[in-house]
N, C-alpha and C positions, 0 to 999 in steps of 0.2 A: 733436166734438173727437176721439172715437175714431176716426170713419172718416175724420178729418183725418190722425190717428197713421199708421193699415193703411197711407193712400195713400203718404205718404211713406215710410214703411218700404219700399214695394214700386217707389216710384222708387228708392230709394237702393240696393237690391236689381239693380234691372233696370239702373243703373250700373255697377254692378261686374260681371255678366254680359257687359256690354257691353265692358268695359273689359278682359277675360277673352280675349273674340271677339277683338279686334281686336288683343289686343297679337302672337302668331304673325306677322300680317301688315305690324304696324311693322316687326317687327324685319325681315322678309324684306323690306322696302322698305330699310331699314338698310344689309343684306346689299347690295344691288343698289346700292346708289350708291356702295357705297366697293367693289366689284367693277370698277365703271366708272369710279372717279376712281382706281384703280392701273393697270387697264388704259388710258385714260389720258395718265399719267402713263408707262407704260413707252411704247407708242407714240413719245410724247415723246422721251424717250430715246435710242430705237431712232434716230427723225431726227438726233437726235446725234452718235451712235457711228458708227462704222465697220462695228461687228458688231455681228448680231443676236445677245444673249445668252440668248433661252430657244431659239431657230429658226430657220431663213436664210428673212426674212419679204420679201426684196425684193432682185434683182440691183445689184451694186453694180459689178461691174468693165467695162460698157462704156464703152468713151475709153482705157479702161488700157491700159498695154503693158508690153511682157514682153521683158526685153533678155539674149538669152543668148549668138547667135552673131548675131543680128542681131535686129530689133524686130518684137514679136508684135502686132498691134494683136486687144482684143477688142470686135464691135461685136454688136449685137440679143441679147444674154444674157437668159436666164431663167433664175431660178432653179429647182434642185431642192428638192422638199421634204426639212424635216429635215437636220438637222448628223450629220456622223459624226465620232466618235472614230478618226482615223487615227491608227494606230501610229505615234509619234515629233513628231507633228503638232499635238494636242492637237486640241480642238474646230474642226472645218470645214465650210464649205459650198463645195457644188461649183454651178457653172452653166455649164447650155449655151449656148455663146458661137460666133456666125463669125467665125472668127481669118484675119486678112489677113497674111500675110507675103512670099512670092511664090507668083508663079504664081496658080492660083486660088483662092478664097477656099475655107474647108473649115470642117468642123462638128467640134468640140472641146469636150473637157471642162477646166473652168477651174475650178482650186482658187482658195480666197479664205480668207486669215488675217486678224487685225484685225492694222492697223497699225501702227506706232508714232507715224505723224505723220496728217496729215487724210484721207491715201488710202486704203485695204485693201492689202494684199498678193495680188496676181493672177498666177497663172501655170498654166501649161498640167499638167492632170496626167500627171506620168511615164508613164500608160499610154499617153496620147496623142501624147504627143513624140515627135515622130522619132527615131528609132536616133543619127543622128548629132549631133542636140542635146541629146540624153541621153549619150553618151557623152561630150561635150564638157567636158561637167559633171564627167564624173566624173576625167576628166585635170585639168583645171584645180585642180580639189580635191588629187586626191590628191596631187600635182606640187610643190604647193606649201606644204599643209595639215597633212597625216597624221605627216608627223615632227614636228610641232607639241607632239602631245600627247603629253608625255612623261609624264604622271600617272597612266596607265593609264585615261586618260576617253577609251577609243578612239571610245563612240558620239556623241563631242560633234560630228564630223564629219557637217555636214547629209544627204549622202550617204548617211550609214550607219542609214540607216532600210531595217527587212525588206522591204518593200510596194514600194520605189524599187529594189533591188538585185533583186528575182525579176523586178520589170519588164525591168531590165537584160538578166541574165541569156538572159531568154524572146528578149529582139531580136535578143540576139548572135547565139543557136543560129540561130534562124529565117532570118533577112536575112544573115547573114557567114557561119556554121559549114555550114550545112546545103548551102546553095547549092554552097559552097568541095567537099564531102566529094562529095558528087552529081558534081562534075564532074573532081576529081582523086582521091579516094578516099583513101586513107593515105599518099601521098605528093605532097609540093609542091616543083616544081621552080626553082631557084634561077637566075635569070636577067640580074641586076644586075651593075655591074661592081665597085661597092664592095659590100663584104658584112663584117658584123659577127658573131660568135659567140661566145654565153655559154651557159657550163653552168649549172649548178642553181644556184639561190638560197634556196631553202629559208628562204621568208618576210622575207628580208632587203631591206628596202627601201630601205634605206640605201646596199646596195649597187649596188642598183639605179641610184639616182638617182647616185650616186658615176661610175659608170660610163659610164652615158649623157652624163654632164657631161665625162669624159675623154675617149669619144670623138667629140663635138663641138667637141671643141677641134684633134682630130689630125686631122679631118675637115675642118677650115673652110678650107682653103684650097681646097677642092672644087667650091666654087659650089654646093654640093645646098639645096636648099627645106629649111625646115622644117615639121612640123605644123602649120596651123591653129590657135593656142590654145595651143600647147606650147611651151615652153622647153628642151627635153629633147631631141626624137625628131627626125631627118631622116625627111619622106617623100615621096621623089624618085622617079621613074624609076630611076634608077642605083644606088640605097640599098636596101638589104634586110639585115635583121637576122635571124638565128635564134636563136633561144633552146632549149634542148638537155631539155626539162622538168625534173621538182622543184621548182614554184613556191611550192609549201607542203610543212608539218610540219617542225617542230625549228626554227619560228621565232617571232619576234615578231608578224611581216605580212603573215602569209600570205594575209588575206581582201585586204590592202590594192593588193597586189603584183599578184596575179590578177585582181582588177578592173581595176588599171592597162592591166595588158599587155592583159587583150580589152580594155580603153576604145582601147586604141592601136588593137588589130586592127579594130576596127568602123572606126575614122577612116582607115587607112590599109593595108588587105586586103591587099593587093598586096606593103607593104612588108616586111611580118609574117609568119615563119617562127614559129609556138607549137607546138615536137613535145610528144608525149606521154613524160613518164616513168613509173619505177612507183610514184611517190608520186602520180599523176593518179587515183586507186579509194580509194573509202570503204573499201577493204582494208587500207589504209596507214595511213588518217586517224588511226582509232580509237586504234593503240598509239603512232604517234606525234606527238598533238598536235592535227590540224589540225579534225576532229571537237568536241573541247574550245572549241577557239578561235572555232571558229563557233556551240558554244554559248551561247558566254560574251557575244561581240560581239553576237550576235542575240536572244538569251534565245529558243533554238528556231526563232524565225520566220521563219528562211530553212534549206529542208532540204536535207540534203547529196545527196541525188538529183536536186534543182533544178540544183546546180555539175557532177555526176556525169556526167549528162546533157551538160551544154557539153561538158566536158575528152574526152567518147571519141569525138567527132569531132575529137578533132585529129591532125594526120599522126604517122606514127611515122618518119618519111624527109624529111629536107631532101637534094633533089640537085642538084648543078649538073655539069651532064651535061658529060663526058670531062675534068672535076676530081676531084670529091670527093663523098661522100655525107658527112650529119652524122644523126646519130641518140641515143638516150639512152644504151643500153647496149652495142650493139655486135650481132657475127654469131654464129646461133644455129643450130645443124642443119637446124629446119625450115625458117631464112630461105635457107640453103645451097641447099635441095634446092627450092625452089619459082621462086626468083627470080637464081638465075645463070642466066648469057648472057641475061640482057631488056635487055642495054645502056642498065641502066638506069633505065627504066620501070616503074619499081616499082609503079606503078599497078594495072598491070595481073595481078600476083602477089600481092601484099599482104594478106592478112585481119585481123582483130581479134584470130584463134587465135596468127598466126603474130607477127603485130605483138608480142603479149604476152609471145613467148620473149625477144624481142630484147632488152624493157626491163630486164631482168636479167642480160644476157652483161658479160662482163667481157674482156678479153685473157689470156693468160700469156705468161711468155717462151720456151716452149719448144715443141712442135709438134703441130700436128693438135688434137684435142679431149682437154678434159681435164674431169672435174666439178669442179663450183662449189659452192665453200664456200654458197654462199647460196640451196642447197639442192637436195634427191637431184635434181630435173627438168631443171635448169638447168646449164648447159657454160660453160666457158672456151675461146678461141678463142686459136691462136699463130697467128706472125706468116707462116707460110706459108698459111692457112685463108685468111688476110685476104687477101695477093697473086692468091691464085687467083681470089676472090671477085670482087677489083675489077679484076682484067682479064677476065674474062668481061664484066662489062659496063663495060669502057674508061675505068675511073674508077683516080684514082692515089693515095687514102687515106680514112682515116675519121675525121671527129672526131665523139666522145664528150664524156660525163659520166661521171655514176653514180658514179664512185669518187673518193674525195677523196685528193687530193694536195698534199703540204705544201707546195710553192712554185706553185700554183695551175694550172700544165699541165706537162706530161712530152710527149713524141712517141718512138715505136719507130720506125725506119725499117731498110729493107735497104737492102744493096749498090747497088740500081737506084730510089730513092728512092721505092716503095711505103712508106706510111705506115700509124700507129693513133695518133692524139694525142688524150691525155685533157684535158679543161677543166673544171675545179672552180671556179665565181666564188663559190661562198659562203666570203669571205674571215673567218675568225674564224667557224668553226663553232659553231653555234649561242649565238651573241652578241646579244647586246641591242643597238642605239644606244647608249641612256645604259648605257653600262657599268657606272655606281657609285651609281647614283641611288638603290637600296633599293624600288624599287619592283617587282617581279617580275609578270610578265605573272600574272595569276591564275587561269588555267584552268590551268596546269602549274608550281607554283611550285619543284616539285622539277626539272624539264629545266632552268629557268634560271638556277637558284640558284650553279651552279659559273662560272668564267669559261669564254669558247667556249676554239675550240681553239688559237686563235693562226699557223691558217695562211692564206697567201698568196692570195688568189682571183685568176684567170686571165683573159682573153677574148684573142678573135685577128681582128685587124682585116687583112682579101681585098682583094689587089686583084685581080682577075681576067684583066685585060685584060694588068696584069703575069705571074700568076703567082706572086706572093709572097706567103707569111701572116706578115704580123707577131705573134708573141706578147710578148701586154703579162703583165703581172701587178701589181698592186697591194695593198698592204695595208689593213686594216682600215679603221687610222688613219687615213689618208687617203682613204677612202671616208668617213668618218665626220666626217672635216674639210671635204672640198668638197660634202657633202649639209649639212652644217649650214648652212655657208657660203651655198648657195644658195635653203634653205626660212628662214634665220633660225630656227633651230629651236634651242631651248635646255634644257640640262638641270637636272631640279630639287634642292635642296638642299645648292643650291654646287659639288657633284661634275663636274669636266670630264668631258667624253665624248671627249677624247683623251688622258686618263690612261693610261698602260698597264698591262693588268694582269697587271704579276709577280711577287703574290702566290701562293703556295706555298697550292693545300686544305689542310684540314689533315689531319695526319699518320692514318692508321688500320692497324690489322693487314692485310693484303689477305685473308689465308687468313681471319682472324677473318670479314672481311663475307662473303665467297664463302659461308662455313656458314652464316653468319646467312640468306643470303638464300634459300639450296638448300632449310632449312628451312619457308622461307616459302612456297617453289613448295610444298613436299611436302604442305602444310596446304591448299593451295588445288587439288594433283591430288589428292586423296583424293577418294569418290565417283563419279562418273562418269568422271576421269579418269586412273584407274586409282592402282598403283603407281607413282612418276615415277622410282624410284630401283631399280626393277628392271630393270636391264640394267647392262652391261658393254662397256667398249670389249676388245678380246682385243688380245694382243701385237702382235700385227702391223700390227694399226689404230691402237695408240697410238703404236708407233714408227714407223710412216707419219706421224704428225699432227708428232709434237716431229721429224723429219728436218727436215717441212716448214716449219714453222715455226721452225726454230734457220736454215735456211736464208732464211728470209725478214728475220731479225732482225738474224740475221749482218750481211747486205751491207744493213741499212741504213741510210743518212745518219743518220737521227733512228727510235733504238729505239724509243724511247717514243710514239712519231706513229705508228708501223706497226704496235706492237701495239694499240693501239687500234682501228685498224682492223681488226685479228682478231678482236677484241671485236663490234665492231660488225657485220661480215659474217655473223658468225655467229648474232649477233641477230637479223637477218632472215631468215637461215633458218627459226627459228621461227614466221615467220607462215604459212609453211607445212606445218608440222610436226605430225606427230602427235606419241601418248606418245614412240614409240620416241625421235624425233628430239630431242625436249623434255630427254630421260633422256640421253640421248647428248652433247646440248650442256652439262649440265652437266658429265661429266666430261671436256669438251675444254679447258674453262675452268680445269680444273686443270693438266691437263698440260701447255697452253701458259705455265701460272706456274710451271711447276717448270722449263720453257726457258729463260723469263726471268730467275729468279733464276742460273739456271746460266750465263749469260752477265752480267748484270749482278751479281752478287751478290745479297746480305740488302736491295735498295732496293725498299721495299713500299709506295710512294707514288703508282705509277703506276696505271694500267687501275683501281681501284677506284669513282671516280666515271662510268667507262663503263660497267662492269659494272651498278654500280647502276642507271644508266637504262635498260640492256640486261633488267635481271632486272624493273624497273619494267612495261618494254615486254611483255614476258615475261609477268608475271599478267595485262595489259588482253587478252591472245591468251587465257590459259585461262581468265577470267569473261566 
């Protein structure tokens, strides 16, 4: 009985040893079948879905097609391993696909989003695309799109993803810019018999689209083609547009605007005049705007060296030989002395050094060379410099930009109808669309916060084969009426965007802010930037400046419009300026207000909101 007992004690024993051993290996059989009944079960799934959600486990887009300017067919795809996080994209798989569209069949890379209904979303990736179905893209969008958002959700525009716009960018330069610069250098010559000319825009897209739509209407009885895909642009043989630079800063759109105009140039080379002005340099960008904007829109992802890069190959010389040249700023000593009697051919004179004096000339009305308020390196040209200039090479006027004029072009001419005609189309300087919406662009909320300027923007529609320039001019309002009109674009919070705005800022001391703000440079030149208040304008300098200026305000139409623009020219002198300059401009700011009140009276409501963006402008130069 006892060794009945031991036995069974030492089975019941050698049970639970047993039972010890082997449970590790239940459970890891456990483990392994509900491993493979999730796995599975996703598999499962996976046949389901459109998209693989942990992997891209299997091609899904061949049979697809891809309709952009015509039908992508994708056939024998494999997939790549692993999904990537595209910026703007969310989770993707890429496969390489033979894509049939014409011609021969070619090896592509084919993005794949999951769908909304039984298919995937297939389309070729932007690096892949052709130039000209990438840009197609980007006209179509923006044409129709981009005044859409009036909420400040600029990147809701599919477009505007970083990774899509540097692709852009990269095809422009390469296939249109590079090729173009190689074979005519800094100058393009104009050859068409209708020809269009607009100055600066300075991010207005509004105006943009305003204008193209005006002049398609005074055009249509022409016969000219349109774009491809556009609504907007003639591009003809016979059609050719220049645009005079300033495509950005001091505006709303400026990314939106410059994409357009190269989405046009890729699609239509020939018919595209894009000069360079001096807001085309991350020299510009920084104090006014366009830096910010590309922040803001991008979150960094596209750099301003990427744009830098495109804009300084473009011409700084539109000519149509024994007319007219058009250019940004005007004639400069060095352009004097390198490029008269080339009849012309600016090509062949032309540099980057000398290109750069240009972007900043201005006219006067008086004779020979004079300095430029917009700083010590830079001249003014009168209206005999010009004549001599354009009959050495056979030309009979210049149209510009650069300077803003209140009814949107002016024209100088002599006795024998040598010309200088300025074109300013950014109509309502520095103006919103929605004028009243409350929403202020957010990378600058102080440049937009005031209404713009309330002046006229310009263009001048050539007929060549006549001889005759028509100059049109348009207001705001009505840019801002037949751009609505034609994107359906609506403003939010009730406020029309053809209200006018003639509200009065409001009132402030001017000499009060002038101190405020001097103070504010003086805290920020302390240190490195020396004393900013050490120097002195002498007698003779200051009654030079108030002669000049009581003379300019004097015989002006609209005081108030022209001092402004004293304000302003002389703001950008500072982006070249050292202390001296820096010290110097502040006490020009006074004595130009002690002219102004001396002709207008005690009225202290004017130039204060320039000044302030001037002095704003001002610190982003000295930090």
């Amino acid at each position: 009985h006892a060794k009945t007992n031991q036995i069974s004690l030492l089975c019941n024993h050698t049970e639970i040893s047993l039972v010890k051993m082997l449970r590790p290996l239940v459970l890891l059989l456990l483990e392994v079948n509900l491993v493979t009944a999730f796995r599975d079960n996703q598999a499962l799934a996976q046949q389901k879905s459109t998209f693989c959600p942990m992997h891209c486990c299997r091609p899904k887009c061949s049979g697809q097609s891809y309709s952009l300017t015509g039908n992508w067919t994708f056939q024998d795809c494999k997939v790549r391993k692993g999904a990537k996080d595209l910026h703007g994209y969310g989770r993707t798989c890429f496969e390489d696909c033979t894509v049939v569209h014409s011609g021969e069949p070619q090896n592509a890379t084919v993005m794949r989003r999951s769908g909304g209904g039984s298919s995937p979303q297939c389309e070729l990736y932007h690096r892949d695309l052709p130039l000209q179905e990438l840009a197609m893209d980007f006209v179509e969008q923006l044409e129709i799109s981009a005044l859409k958002l009036t909420r400040g959700n600029y990147g809701d525009l599919p477009l505007m993803k970083a990774d899509k716009v540097e692709s852009f960018l990269e095809k422009v330069k390469e296939k249109v810019l590079k090729p173009e610069f190689d074979q005519q250098g800094y100058s393009q010559e104009i050859k068409s018999k209708n020809v269009v000319i607009i100055g600066d825009l300075h991010g207005q897209l509004f105006n943009l689209i305003g204008y193209l739509l005006f002049i398609k209407s005074k055009l249509n009885d022409k016969g000219l083609s349109m774009l491809d895909g556009s609504s907007l642009l003639f591009c003809d043989p016979s059609m050719q547009y220049v645009f005079m630079g300033d495509y950005v800063d001091r505006g709303e759109r400026g990314v939106e605007l410059l994409l357009l105009l190269l989405a046009y140039k890729a699609r239509c080379p020939e018919g595209m005049a894009l000069l360079q002005g001096n807001h085309e340099t991350a020299e510009m960008w920084f104090p006014y705007g366009f830096a910010a904007e590309l922040k803001w829109k991008f979150d960094e992802k596209v750099r301003l060296g990427d744009i830098e890069d495109v804009v300084e190959l473009l011409p700084y010389v539109a000519v149509a030989p024994e007319n007219w040249m058009a250019m940004h700023g005007g004639l400069s000593p060095a352009l004097e002395r390198v490029c008269s009697g080339k009849g012309g051919r600016f090509s062949e004179c032309l540099t980057k050094d000398v290109g750069y004096t240009t972007v900043w000339a201005d006219p006067h009305d008086g004779y020979g060379w004079k300095p430029s308020q917009r700083g010590p390196q830079f001249s003014t040209f009168g209206m005999d410099v010009a004549r001599a200039f354009l009959e050495s090479n056979n030309l009979k006027g210049i149209f510009r930009g650069h300077e803003q004029v209140e009814k949107g072009w002016v024209r100088k001419k002599d006795q024998d109808g040598y010309f200088v005609a300025t074109v300013f189309s950014a109509a309502d300087y520095v103006g919103l669309f929605c004028k009243k919406d409350g929403r202020l662009p957010g990378w600058d909320k102080g440049m937009f916060s005031t209404p713009g300027d309330g002046n006229l923007g310009g263009i001048v529609v050539v007929d060549l084969a006549e001889g005759s320039h028509a100059f049109q001019r348009l207001q705001a309002s009505k840019t801002r009426e037949i751009a609505a009109k034609f994107t359906k674009a609506q403003c939010e919070m009730g406020f029309s965007l053809l209200e006018s705005q003639s509200e009065s800022p409001p009132k402030v001391t001017l000499e009060s802010f002038i101190e405020d703000k001097h103070k504010s440079i003086k805290r920020l030149g302390d240190g490195n930037h020396g004393n900013l208040d050490s120097c002195s304008l002498d007698k003779d300098e200051t009654e030079a400046l108030k002669e000049k200026t009581r003379q300019i305000l004097a015989n002006a139409e609209n005081r108030e419009f022209e001092a402004r623009k004293l304000i302003d020219l002389q703001g950008e002198a500072l982006i070249h300026g050292e202390n001296l300059e820096i010290c110097k401009a502040m006490k020009k700011d006074k004595a130009m207000l002690e002219v102004y009140h001396e002709l207008d009276g005690t009225d202290e409501k004017i130039l204060e909101f320039d000044i302030e963006i001037r002095e704003h402008e001002l610190e982003e130069v000295l930090e």
